[in-house]
PyMOL Python script that loads the backbone (N, CA, C, O; Angstrom):
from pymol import cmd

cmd.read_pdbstr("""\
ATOM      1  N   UNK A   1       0.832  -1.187   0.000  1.00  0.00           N
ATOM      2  CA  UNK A   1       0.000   0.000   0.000  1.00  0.00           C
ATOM      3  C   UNK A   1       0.876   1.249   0.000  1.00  0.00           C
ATOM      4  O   UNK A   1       1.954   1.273   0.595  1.00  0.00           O
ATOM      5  N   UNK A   2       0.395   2.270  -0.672  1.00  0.00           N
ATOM      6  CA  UNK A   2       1.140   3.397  -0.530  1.00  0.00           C
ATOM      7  C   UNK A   2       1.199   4.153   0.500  1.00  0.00           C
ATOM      8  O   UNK A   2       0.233   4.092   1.261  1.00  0.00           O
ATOM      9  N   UNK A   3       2.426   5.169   0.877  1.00  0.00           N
ATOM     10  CA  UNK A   3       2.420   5.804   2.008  1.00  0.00           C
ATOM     11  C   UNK A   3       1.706   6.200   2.338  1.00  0.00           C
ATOM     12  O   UNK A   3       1.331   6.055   3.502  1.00  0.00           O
ATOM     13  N   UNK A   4       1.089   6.980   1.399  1.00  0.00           N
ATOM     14  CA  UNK A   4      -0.372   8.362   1.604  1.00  0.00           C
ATOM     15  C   UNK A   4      -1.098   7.548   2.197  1.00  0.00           C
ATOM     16  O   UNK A   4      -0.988   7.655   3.418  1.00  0.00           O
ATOM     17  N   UNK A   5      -2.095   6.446   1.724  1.00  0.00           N
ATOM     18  CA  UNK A   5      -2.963   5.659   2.058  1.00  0.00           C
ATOM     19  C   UNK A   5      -2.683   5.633   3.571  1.00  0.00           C
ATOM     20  O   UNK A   5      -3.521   6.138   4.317  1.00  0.00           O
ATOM     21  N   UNK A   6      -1.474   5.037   4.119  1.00  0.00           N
ATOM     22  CA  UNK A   6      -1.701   4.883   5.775  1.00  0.00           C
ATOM     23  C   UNK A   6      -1.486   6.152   6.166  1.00  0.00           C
ATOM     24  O   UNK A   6      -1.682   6.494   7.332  1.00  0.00           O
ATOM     25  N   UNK A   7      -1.081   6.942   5.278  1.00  0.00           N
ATOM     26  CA  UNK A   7      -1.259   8.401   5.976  1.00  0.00           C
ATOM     27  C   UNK A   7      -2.519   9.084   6.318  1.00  0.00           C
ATOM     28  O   UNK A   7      -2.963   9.732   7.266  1.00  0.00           O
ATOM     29  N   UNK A   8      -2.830   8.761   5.403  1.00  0.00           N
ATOM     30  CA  UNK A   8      -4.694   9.180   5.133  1.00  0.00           C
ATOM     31  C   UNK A   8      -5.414   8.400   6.628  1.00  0.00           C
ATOM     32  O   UNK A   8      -5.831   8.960   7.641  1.00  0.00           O
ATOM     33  N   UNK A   9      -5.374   7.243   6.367  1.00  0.00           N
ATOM     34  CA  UNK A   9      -5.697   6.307   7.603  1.00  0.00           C
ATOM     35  C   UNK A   9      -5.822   6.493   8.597  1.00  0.00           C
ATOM     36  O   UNK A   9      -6.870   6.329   9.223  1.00  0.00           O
ATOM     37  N   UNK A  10      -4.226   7.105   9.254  1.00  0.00           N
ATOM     38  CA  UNK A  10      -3.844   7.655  10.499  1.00  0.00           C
ATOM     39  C   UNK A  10      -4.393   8.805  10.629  1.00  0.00           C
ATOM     40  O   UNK A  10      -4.874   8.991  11.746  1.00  0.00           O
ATOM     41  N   UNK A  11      -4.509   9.734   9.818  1.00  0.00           N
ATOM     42  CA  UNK A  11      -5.135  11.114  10.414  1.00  0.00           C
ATOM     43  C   UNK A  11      -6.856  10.681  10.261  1.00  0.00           C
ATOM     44  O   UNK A  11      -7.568  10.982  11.218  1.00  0.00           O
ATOM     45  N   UNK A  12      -7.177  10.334   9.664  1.00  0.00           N
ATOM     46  CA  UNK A  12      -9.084   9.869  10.150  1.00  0.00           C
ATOM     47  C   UNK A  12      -8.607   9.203  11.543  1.00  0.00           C
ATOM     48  O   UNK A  12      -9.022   9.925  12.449  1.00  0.00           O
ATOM     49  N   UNK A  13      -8.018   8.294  11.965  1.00  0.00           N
ATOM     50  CA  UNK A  13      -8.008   7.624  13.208  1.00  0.00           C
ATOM     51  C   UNK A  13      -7.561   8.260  14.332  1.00  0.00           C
ATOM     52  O   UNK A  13      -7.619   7.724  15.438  1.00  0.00           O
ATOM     53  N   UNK A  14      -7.151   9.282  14.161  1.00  0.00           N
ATOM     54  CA  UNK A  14      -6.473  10.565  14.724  1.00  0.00           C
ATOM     55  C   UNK A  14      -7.988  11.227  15.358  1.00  0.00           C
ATOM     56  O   UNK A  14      -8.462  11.118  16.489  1.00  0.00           O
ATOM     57  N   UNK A  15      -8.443  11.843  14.311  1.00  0.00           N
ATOM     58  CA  UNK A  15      -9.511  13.043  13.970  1.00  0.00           C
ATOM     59  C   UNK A  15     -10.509  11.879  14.790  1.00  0.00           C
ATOM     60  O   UNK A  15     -11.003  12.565  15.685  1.00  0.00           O
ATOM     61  N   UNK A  16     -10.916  10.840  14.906  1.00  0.00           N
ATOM     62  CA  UNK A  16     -12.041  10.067  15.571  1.00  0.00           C
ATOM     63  C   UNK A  16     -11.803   9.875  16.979  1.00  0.00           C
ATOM     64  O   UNK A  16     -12.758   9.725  17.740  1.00  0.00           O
ATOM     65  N   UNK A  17     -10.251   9.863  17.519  1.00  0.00           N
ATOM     66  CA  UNK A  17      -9.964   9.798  18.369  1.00  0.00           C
ATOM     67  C   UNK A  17     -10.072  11.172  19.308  1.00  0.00           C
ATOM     68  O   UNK A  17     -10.372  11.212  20.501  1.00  0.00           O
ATOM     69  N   UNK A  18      -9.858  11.894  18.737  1.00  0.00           N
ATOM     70  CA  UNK A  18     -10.176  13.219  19.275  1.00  0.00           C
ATOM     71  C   UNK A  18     -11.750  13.668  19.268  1.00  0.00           C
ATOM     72  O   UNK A  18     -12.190  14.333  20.206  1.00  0.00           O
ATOM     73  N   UNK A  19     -12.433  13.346  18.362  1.00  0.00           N
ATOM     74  CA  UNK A  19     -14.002  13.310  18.025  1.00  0.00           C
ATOM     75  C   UNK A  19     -14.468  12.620  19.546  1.00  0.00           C
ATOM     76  O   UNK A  19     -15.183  13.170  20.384  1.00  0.00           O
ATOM     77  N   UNK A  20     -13.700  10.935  19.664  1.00  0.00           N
ATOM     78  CA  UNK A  20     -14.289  10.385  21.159  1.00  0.00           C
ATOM     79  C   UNK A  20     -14.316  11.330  22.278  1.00  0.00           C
ATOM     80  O   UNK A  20     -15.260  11.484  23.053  1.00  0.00           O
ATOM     81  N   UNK A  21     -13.373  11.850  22.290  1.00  0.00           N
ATOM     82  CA  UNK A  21     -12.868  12.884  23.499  1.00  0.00           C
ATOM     83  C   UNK A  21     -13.524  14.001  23.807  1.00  0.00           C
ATOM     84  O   UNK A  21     -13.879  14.344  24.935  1.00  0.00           O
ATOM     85  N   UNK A  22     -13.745  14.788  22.413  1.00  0.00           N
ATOM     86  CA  UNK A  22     -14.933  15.888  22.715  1.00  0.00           C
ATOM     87  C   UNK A  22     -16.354  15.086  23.060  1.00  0.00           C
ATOM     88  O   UNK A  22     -17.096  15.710  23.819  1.00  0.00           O
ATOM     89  N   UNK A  23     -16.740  14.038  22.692  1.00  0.00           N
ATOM     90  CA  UNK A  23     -17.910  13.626  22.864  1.00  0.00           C
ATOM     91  C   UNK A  23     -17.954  13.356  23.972  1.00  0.00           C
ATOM     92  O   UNK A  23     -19.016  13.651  24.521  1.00  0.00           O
ATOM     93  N   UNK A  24     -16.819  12.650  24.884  1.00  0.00           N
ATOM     94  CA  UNK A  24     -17.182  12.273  26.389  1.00  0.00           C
ATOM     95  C   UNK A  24     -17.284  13.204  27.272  1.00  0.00           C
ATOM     96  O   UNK A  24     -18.054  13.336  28.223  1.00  0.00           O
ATOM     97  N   UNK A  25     -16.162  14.049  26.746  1.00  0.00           N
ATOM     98  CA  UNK A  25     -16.094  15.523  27.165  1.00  0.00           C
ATOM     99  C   UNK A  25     -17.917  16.281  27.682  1.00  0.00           C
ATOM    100  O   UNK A  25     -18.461  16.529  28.758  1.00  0.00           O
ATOM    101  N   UNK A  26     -18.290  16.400  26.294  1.00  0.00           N
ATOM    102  CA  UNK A  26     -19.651  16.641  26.149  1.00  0.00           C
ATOM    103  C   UNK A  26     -20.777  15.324  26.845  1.00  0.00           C
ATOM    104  O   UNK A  26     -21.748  15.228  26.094  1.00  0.00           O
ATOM    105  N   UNK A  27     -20.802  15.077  27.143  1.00  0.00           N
ATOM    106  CA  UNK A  27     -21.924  13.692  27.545  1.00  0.00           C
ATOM    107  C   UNK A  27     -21.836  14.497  29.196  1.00  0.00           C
ATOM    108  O   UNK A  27     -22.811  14.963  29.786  1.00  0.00           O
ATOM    109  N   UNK A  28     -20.162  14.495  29.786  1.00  0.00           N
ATOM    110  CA  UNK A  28     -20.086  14.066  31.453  1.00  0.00           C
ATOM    111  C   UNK A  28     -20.821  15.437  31.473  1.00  0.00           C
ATOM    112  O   UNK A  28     -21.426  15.564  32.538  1.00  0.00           O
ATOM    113  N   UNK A  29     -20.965  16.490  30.654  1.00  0.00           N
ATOM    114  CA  UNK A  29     -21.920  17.775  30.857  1.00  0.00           C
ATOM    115  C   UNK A  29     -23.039  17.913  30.871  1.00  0.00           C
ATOM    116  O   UNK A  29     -23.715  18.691  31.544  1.00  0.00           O
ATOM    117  N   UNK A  30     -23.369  17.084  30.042  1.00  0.00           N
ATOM    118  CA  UNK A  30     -25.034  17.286  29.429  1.00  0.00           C
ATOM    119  C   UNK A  30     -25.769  16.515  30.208  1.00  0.00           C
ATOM    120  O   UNK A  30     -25.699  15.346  30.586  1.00  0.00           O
ATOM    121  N   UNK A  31     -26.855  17.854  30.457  1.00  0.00           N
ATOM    122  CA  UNK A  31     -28.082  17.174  31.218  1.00  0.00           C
ATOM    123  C   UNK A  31     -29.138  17.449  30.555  1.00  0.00           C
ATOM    124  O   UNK A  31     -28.894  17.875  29.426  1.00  0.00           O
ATOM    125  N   UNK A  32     -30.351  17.358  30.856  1.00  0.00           N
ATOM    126  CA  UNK A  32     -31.392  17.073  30.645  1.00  0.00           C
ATOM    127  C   UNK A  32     -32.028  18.939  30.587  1.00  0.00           C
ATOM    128  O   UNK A  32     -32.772  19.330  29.687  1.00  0.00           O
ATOM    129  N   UNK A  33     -31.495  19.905  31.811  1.00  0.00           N
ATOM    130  CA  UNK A  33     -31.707  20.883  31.380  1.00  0.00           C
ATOM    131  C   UNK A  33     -30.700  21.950  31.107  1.00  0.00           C
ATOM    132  O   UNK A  33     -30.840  23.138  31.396  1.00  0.00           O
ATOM    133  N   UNK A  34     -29.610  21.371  30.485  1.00  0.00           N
ATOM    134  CA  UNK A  34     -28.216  22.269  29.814  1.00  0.00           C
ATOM    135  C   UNK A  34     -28.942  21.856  28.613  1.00  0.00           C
ATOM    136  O   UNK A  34     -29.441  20.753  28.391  1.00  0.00           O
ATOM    137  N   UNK A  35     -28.924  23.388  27.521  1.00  0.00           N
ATOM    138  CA  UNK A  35     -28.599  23.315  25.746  1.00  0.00           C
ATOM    139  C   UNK A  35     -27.896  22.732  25.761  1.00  0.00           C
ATOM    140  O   UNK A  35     -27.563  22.239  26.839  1.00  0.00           O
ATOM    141  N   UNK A  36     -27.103  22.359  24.381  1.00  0.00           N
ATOM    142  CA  UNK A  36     -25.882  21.904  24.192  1.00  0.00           C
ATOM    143  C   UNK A  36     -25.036  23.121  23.859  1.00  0.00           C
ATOM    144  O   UNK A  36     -23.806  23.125  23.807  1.00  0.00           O
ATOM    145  N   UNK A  37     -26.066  24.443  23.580  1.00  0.00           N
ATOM    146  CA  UNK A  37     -25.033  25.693  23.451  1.00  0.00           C
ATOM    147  C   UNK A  37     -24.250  25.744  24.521  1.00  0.00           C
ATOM    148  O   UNK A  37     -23.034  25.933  24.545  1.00  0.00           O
ATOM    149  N   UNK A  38     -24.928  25.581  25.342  1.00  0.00           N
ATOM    150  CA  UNK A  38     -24.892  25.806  26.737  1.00  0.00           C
ATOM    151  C   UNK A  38     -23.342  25.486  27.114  1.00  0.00           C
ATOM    152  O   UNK A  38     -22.499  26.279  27.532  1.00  0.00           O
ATOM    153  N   UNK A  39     -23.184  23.856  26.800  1.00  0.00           N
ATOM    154  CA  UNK A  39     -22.451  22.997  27.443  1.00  0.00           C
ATOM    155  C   UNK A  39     -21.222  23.336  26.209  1.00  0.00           C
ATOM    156  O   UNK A  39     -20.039  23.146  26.489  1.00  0.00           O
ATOM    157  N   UNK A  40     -21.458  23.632  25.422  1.00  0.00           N
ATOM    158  CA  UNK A  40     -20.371  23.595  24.591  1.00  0.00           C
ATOM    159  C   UNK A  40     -19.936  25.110  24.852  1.00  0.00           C
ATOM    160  O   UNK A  40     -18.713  25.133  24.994  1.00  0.00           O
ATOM    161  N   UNK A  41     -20.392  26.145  24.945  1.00  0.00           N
ATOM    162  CA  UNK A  41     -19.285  27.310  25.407  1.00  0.00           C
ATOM    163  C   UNK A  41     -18.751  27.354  26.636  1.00  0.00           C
ATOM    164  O   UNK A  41     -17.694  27.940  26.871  1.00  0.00           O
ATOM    165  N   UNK A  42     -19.511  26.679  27.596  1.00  0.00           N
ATOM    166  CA  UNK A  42     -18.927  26.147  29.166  1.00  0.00           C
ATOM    167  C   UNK A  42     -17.644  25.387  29.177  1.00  0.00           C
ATOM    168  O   UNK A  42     -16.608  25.621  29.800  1.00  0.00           O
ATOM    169  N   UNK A  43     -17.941  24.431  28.356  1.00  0.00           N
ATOM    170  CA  UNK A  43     -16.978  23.251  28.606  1.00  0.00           C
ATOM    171  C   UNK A  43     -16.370  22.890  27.585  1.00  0.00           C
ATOM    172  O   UNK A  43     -15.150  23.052  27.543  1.00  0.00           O
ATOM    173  N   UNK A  44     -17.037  22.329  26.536  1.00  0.00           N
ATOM    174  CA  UNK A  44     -16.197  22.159  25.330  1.00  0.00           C
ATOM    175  C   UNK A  44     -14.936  22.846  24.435  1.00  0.00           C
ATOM    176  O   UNK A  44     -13.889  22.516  23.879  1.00  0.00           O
ATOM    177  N   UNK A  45     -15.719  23.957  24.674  1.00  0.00           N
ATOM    178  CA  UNK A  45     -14.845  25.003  23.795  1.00  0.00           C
ATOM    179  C   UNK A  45     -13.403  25.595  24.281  1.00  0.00           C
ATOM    180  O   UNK A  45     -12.314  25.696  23.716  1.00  0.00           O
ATOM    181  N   UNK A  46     -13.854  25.924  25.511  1.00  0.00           N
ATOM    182  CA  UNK A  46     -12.034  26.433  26.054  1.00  0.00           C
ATOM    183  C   UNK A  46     -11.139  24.903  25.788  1.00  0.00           C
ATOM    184  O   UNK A  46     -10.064  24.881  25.190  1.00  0.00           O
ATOM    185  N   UNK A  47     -11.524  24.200  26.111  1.00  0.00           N
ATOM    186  CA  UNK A  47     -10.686  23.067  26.020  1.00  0.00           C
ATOM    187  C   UNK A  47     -10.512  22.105  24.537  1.00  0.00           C
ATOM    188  O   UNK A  47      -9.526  21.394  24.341  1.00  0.00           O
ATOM    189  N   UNK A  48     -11.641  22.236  23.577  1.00  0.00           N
ATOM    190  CA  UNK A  48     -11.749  21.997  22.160  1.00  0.00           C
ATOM    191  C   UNK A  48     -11.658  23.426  21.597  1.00  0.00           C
ATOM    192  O   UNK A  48     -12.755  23.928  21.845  1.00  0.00           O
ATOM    193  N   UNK A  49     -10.941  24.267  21.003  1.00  0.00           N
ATOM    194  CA  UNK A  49     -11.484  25.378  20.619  1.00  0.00           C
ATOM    195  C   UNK A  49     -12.251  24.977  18.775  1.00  0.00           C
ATOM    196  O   UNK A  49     -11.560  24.952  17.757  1.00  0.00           O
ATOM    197  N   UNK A  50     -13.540  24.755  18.812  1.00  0.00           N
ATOM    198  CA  UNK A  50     -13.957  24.194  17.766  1.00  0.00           C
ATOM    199  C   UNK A  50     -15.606  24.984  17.755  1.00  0.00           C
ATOM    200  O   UNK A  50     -16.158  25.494  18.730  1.00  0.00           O
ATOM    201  N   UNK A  51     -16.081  24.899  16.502  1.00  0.00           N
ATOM    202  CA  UNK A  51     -17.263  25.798  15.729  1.00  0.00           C
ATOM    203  C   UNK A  51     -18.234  24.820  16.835  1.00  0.00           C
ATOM    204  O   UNK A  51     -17.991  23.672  17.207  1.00  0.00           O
ATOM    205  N   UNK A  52     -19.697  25.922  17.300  1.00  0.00           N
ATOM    206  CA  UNK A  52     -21.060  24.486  17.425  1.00  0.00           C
ATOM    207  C   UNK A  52     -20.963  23.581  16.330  1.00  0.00           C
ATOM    208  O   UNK A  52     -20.417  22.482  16.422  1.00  0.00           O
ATOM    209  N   UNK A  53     -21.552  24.088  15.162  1.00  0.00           N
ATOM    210  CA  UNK A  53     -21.291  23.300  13.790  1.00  0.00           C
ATOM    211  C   UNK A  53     -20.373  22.115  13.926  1.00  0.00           C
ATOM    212  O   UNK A  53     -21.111  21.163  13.673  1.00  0.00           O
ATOM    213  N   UNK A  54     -19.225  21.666  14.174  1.00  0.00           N
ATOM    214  CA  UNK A  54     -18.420  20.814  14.500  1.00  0.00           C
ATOM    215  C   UNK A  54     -18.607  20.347  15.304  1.00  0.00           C
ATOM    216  O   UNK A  54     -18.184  19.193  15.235  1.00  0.00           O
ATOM    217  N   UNK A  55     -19.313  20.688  16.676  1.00  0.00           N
ATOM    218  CA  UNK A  55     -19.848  19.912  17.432  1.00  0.00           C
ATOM    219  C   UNK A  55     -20.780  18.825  16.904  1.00  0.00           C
ATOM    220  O   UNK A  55     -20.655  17.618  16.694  1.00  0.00           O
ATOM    221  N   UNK A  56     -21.879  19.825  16.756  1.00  0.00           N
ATOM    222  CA  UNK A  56     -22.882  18.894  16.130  1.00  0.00           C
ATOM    223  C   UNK A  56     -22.262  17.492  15.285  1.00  0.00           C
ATOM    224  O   UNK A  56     -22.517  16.301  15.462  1.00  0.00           O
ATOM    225  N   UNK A  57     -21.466  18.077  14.432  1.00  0.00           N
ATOM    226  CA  UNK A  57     -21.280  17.006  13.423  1.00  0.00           C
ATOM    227  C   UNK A  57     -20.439  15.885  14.459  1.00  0.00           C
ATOM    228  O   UNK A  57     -20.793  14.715  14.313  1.00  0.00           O
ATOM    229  N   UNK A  58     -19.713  16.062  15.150  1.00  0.00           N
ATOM    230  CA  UNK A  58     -19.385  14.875  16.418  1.00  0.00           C
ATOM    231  C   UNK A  58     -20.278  13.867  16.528  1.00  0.00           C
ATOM    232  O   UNK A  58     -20.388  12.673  16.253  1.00  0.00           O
ATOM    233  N   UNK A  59     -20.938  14.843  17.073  1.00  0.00           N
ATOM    234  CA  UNK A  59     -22.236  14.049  18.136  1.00  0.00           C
ATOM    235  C   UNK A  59     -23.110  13.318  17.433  1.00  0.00           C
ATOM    236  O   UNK A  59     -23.790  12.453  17.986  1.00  0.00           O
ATOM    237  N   UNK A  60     -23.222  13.669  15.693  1.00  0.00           N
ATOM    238  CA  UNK A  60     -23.668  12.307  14.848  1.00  0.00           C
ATOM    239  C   UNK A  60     -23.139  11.472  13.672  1.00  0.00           C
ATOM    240  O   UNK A  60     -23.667  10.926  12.704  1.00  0.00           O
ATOM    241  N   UNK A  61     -21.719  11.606  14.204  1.00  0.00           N
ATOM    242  CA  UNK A  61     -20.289  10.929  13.988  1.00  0.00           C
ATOM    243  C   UNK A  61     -20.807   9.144  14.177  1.00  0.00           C
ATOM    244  O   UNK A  61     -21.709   8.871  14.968  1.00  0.00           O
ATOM    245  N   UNK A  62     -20.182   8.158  13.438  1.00  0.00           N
ATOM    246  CA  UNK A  62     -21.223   7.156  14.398  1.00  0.00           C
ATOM    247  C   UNK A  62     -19.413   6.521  14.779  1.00  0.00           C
ATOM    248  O   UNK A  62     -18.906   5.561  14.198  1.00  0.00           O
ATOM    249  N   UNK A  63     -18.685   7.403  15.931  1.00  0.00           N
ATOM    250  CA  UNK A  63     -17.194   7.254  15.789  1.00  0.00           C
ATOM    251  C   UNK A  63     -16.605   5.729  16.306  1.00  0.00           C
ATOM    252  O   UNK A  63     -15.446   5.588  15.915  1.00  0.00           O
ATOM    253  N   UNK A  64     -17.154   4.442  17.157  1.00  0.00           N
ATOM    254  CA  UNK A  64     -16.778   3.533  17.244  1.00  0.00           C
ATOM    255  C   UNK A  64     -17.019   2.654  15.880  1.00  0.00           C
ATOM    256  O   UNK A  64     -16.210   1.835  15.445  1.00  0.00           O
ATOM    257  N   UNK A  65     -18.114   2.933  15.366  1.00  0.00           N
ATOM    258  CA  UNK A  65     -18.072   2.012  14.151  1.00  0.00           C
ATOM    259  C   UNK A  65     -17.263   2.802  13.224  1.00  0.00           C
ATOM    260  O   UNK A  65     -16.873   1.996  12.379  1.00  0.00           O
ATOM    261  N   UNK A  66     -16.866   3.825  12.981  1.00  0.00           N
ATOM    262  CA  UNK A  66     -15.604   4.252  12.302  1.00  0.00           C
ATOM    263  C   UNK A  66     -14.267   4.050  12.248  1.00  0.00           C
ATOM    264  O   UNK A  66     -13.473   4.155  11.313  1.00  0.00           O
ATOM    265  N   UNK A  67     -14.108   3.694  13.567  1.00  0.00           N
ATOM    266  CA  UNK A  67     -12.765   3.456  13.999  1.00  0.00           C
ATOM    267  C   UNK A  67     -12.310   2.046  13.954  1.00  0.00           C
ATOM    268  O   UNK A  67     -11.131   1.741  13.778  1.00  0.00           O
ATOM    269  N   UNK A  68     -13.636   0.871  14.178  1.00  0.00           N
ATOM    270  CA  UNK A  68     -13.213  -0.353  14.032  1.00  0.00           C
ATOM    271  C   UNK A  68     -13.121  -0.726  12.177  1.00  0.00           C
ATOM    272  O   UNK A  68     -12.542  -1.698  11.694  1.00  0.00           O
ATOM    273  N   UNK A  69     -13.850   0.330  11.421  1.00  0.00           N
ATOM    274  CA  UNK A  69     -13.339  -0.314  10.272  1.00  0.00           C
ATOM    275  C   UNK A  69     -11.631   0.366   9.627  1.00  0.00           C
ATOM    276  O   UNK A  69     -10.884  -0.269   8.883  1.00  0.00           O
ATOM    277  N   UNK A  70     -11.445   1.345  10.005  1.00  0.00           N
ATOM    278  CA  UNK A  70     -10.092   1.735   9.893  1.00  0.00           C
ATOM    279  C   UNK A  70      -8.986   0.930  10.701  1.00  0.00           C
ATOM    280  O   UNK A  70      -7.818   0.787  10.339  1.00  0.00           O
ATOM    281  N   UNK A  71      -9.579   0.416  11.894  1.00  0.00           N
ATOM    282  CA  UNK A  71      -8.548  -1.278  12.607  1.00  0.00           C
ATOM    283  C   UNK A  71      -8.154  -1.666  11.359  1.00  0.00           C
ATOM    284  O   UNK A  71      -7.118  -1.530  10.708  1.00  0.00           O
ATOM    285  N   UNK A  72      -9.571  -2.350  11.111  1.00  0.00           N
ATOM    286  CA  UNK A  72      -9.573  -3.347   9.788  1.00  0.00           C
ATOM    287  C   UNK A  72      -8.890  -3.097   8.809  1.00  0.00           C
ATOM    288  O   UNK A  72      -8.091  -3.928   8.376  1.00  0.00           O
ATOM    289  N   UNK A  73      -9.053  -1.955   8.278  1.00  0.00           N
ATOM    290  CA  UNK A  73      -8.237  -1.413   7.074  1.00  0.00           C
ATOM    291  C   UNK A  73      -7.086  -1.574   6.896  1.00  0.00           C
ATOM    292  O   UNK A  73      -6.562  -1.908   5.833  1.00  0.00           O
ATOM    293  N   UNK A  74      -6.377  -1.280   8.271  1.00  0.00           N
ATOM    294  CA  UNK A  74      -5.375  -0.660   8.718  1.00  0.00           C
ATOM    295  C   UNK A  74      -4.614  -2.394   8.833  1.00  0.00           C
ATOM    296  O   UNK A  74      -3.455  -2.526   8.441  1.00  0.00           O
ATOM    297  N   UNK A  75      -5.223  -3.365   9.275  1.00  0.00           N
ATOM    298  CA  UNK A  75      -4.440  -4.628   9.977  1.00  0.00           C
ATOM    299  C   UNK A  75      -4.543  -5.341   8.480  1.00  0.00           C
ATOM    300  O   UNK A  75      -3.644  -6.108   8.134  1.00  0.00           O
ATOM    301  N   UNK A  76      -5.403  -5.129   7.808  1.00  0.00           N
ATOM    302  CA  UNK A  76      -5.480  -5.862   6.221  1.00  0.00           C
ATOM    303  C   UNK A  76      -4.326  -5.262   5.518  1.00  0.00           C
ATOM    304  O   UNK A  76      -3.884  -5.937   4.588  1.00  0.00           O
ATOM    305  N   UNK A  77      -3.782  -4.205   5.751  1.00  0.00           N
ATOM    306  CA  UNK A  77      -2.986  -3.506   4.840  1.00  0.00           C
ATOM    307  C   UNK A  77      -1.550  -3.921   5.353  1.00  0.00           C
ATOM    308  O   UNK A  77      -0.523  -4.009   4.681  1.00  0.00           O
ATOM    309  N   UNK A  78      -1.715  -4.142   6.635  1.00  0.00           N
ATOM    310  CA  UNK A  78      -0.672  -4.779   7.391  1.00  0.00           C
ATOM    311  C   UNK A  78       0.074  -6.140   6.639  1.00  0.00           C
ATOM    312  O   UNK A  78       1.231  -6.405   6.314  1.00  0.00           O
ATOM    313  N   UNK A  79      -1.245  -6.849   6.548  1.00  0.00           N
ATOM    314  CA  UNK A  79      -0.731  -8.096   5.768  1.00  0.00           C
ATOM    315  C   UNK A  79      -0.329  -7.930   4.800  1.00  0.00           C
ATOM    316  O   UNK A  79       0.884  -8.142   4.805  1.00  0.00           O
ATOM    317  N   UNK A  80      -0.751  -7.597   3.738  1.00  0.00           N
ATOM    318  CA  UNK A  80      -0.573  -7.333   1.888  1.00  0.00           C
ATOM    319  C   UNK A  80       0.339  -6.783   2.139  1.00  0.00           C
ATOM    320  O   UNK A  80       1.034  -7.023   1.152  1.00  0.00           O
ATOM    321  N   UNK A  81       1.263  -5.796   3.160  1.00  0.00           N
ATOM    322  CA  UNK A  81       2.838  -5.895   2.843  1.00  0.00           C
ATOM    323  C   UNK A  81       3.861  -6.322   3.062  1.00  0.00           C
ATOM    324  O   UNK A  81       4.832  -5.975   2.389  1.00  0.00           O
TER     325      UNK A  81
END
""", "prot")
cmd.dss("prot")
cmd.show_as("cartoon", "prot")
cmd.util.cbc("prot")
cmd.orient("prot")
């Protein structure tokens, strides 16, 4: 496989890994009567400095099933070289 390819690889597995982090980040906040504006200029943001917009798109990220097929990708590509 070519370099790029596991390069490519690694930074999605990167970017999901950090995606988990804001999300747990965001969960141990969110209640029932916090916005998520709310919780994301409270908490998220000094420590993610990232758009709502990017939030959002996190939060319907579907990031464990993302990450186990980039394993896959990643351990198949392993073999074939």
């Amino acid at each position: 496989m070519p370099i790029s390819s596991n390069r490519s690889l690694g930074i999605q597995k990167n970017k999901l890994m950090r995606y988990k982090l804001i999300k747990e980040l965001y969960q141990k906040h969110k209640t029932e009567d916090i916005p998520t504006t709310v919780v994301w200029r409270k908490y998220v943001y000094p420590v993610y400095p990232i758009s709502r917009t990017t939030l959002y798109e996190i939060l319907c990220t579907p990031i464990t099933s993302e990450l186990k097929k980039i394993e896959e990708l990643m351990i198949n590509q392993g073999r074939s070289s």
